[in-house]
C-alpha positions in Angstrom: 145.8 -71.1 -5.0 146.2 -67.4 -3.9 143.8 -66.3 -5.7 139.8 -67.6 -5.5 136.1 -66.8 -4.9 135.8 -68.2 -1.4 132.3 -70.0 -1.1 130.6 -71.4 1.6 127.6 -73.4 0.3 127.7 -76.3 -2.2 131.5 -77.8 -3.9 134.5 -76.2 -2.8 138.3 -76.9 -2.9 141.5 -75.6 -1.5 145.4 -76.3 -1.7 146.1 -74.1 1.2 146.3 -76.4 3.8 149.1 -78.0 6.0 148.7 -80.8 8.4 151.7 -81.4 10.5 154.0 -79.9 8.4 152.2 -81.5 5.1 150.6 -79.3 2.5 147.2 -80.7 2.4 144.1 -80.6 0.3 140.5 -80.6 1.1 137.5 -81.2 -1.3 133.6 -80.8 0.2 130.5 -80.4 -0.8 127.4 -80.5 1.0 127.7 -84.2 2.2 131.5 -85.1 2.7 134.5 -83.3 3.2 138.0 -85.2 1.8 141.6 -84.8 3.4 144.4 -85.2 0.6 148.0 -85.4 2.1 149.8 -83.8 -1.0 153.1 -83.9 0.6 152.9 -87.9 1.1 151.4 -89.5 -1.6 148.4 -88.0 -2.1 146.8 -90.1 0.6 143.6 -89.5 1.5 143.5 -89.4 5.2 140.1 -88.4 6.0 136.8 -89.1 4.4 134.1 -87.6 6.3 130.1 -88.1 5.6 129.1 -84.9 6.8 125.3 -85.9 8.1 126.5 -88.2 10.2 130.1 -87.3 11.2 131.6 -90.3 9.9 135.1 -90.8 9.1 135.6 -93.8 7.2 139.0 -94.0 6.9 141.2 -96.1 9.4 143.9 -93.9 11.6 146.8 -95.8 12.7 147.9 -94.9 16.6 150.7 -92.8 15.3 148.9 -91.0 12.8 150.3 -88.8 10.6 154.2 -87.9 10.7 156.4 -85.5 8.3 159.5 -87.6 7.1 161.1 -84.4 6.3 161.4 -84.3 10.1 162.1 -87.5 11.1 165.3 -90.2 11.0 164.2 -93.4 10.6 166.8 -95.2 13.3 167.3 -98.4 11.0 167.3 -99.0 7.4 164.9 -101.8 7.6 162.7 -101.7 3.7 159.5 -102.6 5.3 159.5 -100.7 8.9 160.4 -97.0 7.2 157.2 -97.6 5.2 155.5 -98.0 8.2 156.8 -95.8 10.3 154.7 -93.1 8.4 151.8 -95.6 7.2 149.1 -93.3 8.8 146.1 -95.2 7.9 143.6 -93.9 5.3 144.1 -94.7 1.3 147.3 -95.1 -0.2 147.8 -95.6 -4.6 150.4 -98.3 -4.4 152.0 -98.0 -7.6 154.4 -99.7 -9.0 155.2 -102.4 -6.1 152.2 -103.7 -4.0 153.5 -105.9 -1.7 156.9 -106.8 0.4 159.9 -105.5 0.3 162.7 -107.2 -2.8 164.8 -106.4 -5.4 163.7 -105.8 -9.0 165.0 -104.8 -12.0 168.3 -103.8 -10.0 166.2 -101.5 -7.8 165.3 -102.5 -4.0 162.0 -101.3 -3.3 160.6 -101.4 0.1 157.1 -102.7 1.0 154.4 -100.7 -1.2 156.8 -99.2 -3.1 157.5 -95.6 -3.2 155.3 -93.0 -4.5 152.8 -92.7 -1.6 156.1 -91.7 0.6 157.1 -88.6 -1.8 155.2 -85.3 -2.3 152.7 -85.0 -5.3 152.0 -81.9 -7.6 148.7 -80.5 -7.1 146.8 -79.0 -9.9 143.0 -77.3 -9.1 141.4 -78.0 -12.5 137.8 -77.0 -11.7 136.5 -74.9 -8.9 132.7 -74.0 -9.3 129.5 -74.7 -7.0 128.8 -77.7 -9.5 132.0 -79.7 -9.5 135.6 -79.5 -8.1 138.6 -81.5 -9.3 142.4 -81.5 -8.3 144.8 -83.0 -9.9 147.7 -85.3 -8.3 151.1 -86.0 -10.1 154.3 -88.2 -9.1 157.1 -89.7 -10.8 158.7 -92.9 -8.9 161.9 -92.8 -7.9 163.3 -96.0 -8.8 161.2 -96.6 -12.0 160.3 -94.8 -15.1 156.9 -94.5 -13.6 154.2 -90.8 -14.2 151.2 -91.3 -11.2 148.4 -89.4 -11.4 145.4 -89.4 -10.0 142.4 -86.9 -10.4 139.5 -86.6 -7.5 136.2 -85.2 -8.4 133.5 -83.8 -6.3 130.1 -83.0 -7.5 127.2 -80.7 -5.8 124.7 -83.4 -4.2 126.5 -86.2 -4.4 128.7 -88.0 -1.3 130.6 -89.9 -4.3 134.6 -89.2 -4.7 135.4 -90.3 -8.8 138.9 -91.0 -8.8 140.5 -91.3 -12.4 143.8 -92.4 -12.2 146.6 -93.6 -15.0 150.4 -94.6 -14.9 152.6 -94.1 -17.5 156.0 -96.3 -18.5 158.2 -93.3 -19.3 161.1 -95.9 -19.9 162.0 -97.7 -22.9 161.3 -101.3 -22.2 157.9 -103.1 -21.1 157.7 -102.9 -17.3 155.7 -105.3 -14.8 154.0 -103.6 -11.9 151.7 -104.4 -9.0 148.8 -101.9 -8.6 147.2 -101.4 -4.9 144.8 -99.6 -4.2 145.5 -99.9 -0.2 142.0 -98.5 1.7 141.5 -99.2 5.1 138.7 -99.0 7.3 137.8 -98.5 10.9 135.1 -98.0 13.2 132.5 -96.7 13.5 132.0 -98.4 9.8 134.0 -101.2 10.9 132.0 -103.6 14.0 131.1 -106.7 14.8 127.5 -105.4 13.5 129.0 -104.7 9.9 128.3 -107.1 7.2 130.3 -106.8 3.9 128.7 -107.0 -0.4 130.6 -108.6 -3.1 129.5 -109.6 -5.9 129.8 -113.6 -6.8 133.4 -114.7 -6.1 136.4 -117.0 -5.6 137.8 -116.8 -2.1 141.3 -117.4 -1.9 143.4 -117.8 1.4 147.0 -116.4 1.3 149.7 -119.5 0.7 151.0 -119.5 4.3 150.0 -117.8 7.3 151.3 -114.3 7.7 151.3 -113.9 11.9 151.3 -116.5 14.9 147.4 -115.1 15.5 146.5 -116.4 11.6 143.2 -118.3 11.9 142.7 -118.9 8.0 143.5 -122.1 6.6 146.5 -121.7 4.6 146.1 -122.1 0.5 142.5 -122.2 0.8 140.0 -121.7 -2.3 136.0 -121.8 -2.3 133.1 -119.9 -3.3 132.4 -116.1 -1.6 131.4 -116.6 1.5 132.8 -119.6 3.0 136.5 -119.8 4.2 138.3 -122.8 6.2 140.1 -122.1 9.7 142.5 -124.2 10.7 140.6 -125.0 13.9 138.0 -126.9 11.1 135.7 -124.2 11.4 134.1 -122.3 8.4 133.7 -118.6 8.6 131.3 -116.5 7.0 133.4 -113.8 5.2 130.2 -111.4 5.1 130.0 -110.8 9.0 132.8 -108.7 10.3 134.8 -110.4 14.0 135.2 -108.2 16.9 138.5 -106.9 18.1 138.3 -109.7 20.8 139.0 -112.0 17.6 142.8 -111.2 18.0 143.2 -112.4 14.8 145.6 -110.8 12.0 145.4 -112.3 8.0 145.3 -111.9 4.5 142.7 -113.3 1.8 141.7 -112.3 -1.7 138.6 -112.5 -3.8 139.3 -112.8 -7.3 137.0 -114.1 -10.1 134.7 -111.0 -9.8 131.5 -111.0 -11.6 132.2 -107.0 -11.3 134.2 -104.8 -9.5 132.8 -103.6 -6.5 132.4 -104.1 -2.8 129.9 -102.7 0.1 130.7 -102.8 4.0 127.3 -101.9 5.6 127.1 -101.2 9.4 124.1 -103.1 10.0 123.6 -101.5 13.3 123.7 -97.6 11.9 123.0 -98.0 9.0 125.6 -96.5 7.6 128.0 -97.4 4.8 130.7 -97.5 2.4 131.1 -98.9 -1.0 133.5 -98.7 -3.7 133.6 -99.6 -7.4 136.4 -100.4 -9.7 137.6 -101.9 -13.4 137.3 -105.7 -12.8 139.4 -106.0 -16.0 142.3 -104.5 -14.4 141.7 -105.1 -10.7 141.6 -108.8 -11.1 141.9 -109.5 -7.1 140.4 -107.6 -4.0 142.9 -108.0 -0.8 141.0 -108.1 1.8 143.5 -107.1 5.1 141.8 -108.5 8.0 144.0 -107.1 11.3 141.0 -107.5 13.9 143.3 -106.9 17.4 145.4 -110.2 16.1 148.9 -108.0 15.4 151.2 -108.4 18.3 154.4 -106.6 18.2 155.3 -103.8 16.1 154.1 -102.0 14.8 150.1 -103.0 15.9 151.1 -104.0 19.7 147.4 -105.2 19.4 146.0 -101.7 19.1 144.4 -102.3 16.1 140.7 -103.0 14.2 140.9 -102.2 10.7 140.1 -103.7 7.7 142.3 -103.0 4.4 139.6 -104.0 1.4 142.2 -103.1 -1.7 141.3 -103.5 -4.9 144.9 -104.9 -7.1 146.0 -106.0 -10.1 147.6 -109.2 -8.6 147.6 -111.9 -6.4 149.9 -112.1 -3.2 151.6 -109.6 -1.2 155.7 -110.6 -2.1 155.5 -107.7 -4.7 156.4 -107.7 -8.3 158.9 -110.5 -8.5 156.4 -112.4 -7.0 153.6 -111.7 -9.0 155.2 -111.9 -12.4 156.1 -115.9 -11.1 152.4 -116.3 -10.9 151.3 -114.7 -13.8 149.4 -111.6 -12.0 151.9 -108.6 -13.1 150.5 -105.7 -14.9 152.7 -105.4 -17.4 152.4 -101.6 -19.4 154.7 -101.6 -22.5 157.5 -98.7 -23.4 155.5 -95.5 -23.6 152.0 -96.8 -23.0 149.4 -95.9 -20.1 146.7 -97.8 -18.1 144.1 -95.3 -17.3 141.7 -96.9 -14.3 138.5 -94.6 -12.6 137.6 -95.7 -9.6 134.3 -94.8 -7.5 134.1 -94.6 -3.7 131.7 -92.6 -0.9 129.4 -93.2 2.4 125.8 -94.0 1.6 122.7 -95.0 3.9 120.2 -97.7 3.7 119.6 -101.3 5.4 118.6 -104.7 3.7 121.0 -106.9 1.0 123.2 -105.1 -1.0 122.6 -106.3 -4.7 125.2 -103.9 -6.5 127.2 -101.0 -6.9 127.7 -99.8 -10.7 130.3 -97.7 -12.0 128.9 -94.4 -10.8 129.0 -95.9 -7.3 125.1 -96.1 -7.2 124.2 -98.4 -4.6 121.2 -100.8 -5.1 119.4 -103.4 -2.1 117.3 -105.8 -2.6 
């Protein structure tokens, strides 16, 4: 926007930005401050609870990088992807998961739309509310993205209202990811994490030499198996000196939400979602246990993820096992999600669609 009454006091919005050679939005108000990279799939980077200078979103070492300006040196499906995964929250549309070949298209790992740019629309700019639009078509499927965020004066909750669209002429299957990651200062051994009753799943096999889950596992939310015979309490958070990298899933969900509260500060972050098309929640637990690239070890994160299927192999995979979100020949699946910081201590009980949070 060229033209707008600049304000400096309660909602405010601007597509003027560029970060590292990335046009980049940013939506605040008077309690958080978002970073959208445009340019690369509408990621949000940074989400920043103002009172307390929290970032909640994860940063990879690398960070952020322009692939207008880089070569990736091998055409490897999964390692381009992550060459420029820079942490944050990715909408992994239409192929959560590893890389394969589908519908005579080879589609690395997460797909493509949160690699390409993203049309931004500013579709309300007052001191009450500000929402930008975000647009993408895929470029191996007949695939419209968009995604709209929402800011409102006096509230630290994002509303994300999002919707793909089958612009083909025959009934697709996709996977649907909603790939957030977390870090510190959220994200400590003091943290303890809210969902709502549960399954627990383990993934089929383990995914790195530093696994510790018990492969194939299933139980009730908390309790999962190691394979040392253990049982680990999925509500308390390891440290980094866990060195331990896996993936589970909770699945069954009485609703969709989840809470991680840093027990220690006091400080947290929940998000809520549409249980009825979000069936699973990945829950990516890299605590210092990835060796090699592209982790090295470097890395304490948590990916909570909110999907429409079960397993990371992708599509292929997921329409074997009955998970695929299939969206007919001109249809759409419209999803909103919720998602923000909030403050408190005690047992988290809920968090309802508006992203309310409620202890005990």
């Amino acid at each position: 926007m060229n033209y707008q009454d600049e304000r400096t006091t309660g909602c405010r919005v601007s597509d003027a930005w560029t970060y590292r050679g990335l046009k980049t939005v940013v939506l605040e108000n008077e309690f958080v401050r978002i970073t959208v990279l445009a340019d690369k799939g509408a990621d949000i980077y940074s989400f920043v609870h103002k009172p307390t200078d929290t970032d909640f979103m994860w940063k990879t070492p690398w960070g952020v990088r322009d692939p207008s300006k880089t070569v990736p040196p091998t055409g490897d499906p999964s390692s381009i992807w992550l060459d420029f995964y820079e942490g944050g929250w990715q909408t992994v549309v239409l192929h959560g998961g590893y890389s394969d070949q589908v519908y005579g298209a080879d589609f690395g790992i997460h797909g493509d739309v949160n690699l390409i740019p993203w049309d931004t629309v500013v579709v309300e700019d007052t001191p009450e509310s500000v929402s930008v639009r975000f647009s993408a078509k895929s470029v191996r499927m007949p695939m419209k993205v968009s995604k709209t965020l929402t800011l409102v004066s006096g509230s630290s909750t994002l509303k994300v209202e999002e919707s793909v669209t089958n612009e083909g002429e025959e009934d697709l299957d996709v996977v649907w990811l909603e790939h957030i990651a977390l870090g510190p200062p959220v994200l400590s051994d003091k943290s303890r994490l809210f969902v709502p009753e549960s399954k627990l799943l383990s993934h089929p096999e383990s995914i790195d030499s530093n696994s510790k889950l018990e492969p194939n596992f299933t139980g009730d939310w908390p309790n999962m198996n190691a394979k040392d015979g253990s049982v680990l309490d999925f509500s308390r958070i390891p440290p980094k000196e866990d060195r331990s990298l896996d993936m589970a899933y909770m699945t069954e969900m009485s609703e969709g939400w989840y809470a991680l509260l840093n027990e220690e500060t006091n400080i947290g972050w929940a998000v809520s979602y549409p249980v009825e098309t979000f069936k699973y929640l990945w829950y990516w637990r890299n605590f210092g246990g990835g060796y090699g690239y592209p982790w090295y070890g470097r890395c304490y994160n948590a990916g909570l993820e909110p999907c429409t299927s079960f397993g990371n192999g992708g599509i292929k995979q997921a329409k074997e096992n009955g998970s695929a979100l299939n969206i007919e020949a001109g249809a759409t699946v419209s999803v909103t999600i919720t998602a923000g910081p909030f403050t408190g201590s005690g047992t988290i009980n809920r968090v309802d669609p508006d992203g309310n949070v409620t202890f005990e």
